[in-house]
C-alpha positions as CSV (number, residue, x, y, z in Angstrom):
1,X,56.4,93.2,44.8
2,X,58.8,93.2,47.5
3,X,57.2,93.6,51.5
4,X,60.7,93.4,53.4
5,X,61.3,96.1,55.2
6,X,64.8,97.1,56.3
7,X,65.6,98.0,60.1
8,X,65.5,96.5,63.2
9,X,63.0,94.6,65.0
10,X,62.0,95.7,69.0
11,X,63.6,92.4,69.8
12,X,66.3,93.2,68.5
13,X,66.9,96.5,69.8
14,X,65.9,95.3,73.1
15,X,68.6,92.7,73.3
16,X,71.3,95.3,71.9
17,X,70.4,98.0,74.5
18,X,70.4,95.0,77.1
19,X,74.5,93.9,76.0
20,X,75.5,97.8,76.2
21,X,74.7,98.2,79.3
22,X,75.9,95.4,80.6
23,X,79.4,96.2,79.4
24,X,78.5,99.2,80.8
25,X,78.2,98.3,84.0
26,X,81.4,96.1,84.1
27,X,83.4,98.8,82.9
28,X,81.9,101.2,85.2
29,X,82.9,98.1,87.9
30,X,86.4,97.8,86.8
31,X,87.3,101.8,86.9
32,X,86.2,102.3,90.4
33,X,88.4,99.4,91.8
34,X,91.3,100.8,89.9
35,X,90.4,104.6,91.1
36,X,91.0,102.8,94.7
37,X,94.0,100.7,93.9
38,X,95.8,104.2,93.1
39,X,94.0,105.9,95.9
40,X,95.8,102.9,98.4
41,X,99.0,103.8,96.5
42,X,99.7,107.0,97.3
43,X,99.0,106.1,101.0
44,X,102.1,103.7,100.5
45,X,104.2,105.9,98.8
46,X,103.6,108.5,101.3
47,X,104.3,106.2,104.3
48,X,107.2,104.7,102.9
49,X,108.5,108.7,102.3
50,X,107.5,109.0,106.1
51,X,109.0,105.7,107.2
52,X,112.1,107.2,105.4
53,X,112.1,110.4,106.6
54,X,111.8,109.4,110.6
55,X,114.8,107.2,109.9
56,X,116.8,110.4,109.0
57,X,115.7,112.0,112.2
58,X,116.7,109.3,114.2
59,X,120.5,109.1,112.6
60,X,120.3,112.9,113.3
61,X,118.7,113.6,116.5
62,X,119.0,109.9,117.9
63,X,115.2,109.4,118.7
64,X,111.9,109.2,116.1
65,X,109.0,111.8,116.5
66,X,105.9,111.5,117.2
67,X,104.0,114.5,115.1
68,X,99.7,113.9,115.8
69,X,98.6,114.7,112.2
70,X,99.4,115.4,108.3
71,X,100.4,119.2,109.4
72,X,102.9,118.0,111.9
73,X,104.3,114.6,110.0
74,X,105.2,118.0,107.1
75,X,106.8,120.0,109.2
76,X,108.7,117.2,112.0
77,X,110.0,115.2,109.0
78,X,110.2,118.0,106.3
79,X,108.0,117.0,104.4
80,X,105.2,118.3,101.6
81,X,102.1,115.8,102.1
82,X,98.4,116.9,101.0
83,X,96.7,118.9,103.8
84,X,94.3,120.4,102.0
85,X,90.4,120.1,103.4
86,X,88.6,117.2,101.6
87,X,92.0,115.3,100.8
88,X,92.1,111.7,101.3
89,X,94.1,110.5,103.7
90,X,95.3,111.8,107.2
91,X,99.0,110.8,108.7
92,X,100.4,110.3,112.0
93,X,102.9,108.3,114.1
94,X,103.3,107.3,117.5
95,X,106.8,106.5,118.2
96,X,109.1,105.8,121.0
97,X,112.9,106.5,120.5
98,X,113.4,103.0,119.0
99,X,110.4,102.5,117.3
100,X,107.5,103.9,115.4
101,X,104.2,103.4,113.5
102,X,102.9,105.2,110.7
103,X,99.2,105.5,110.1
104,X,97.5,106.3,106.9
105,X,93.9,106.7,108.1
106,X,90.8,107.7,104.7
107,X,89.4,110.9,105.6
108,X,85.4,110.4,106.6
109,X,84.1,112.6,103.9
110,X,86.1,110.1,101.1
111,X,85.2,106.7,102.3
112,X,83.5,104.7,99.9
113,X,79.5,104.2,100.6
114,X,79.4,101.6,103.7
115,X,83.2,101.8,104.6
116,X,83.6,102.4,108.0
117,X,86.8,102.9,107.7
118,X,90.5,102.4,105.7
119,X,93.6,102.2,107.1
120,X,97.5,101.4,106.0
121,X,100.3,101.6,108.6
122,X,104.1,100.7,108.4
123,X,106.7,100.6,111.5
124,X,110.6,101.3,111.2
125,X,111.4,97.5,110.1
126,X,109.0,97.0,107.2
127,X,109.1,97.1,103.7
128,X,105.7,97.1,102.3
129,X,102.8,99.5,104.6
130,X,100.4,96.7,106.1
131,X,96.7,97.2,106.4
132,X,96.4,95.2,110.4
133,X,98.0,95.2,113.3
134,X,98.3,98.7,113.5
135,X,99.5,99.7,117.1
136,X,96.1,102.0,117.6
């Protein structure tokens, strides 16, 4: 007579429930840091368009602008960027007539838990949006 019995054992089960959820959590881990890489992206993207688009207005009307938030940087420098409530980033940009900064500032309601805050800002001469140094 044969007594094995087919299956697993607790053991066993234990150790397998114990491997899925670690992969679990690295996986979980890995999306959230590439959900903000993108996020930090389109900040960039949209301060390079701004960075842009105040260089037009200067060859145009010979000085930069200085619009106080998203709604102004869109209508100053022609421009379509989010505005909608519970977006996640707000523009602006101080400027002189020679010289600018562009601010990408995370709204309060999208920082990540314990963030205080998260800010990108690029000026008339650079090339890639820097996260310090910003002029305010």
């Amino acid at each position: 007579m044969n007594t094995e019995r087919a299956g697993f054992t607790l053991l066993e089960f234990t150790v397998v429930v114990i491997i899925i959820g670690i992969l679990a959590t690295i996986t979980i881990s890995l999306s959230s840091k590439s959900r903000e890489d993108s996020i930090d992206k389109e900040a960039i993207a949209n301060l390079l368009l701004i960075q842009a688009a105040e260089k037009t207005v200067r060859m145009i009307e010979g000085n930069y602008t200085s619009p106080s938030d998203t709604s102004s940087v869109n209508s100053a420098l022609r421009l379509s960027l989010p505005t909608a409530a519970g977006y996640l980033w707000d523009y602006k940009v101080a400027a002189t007539s020679d010289l600018f900064t562009a601010k990408a500032q995370r709204t309060t309601s999208q920082l990540r838990s314990g963030e205080s805050q998260r800010v990108k800002c690029i000026d008339q001469d650079d090339s890639d949006p820097f996260t310090t140094g910003c002029a305010w």
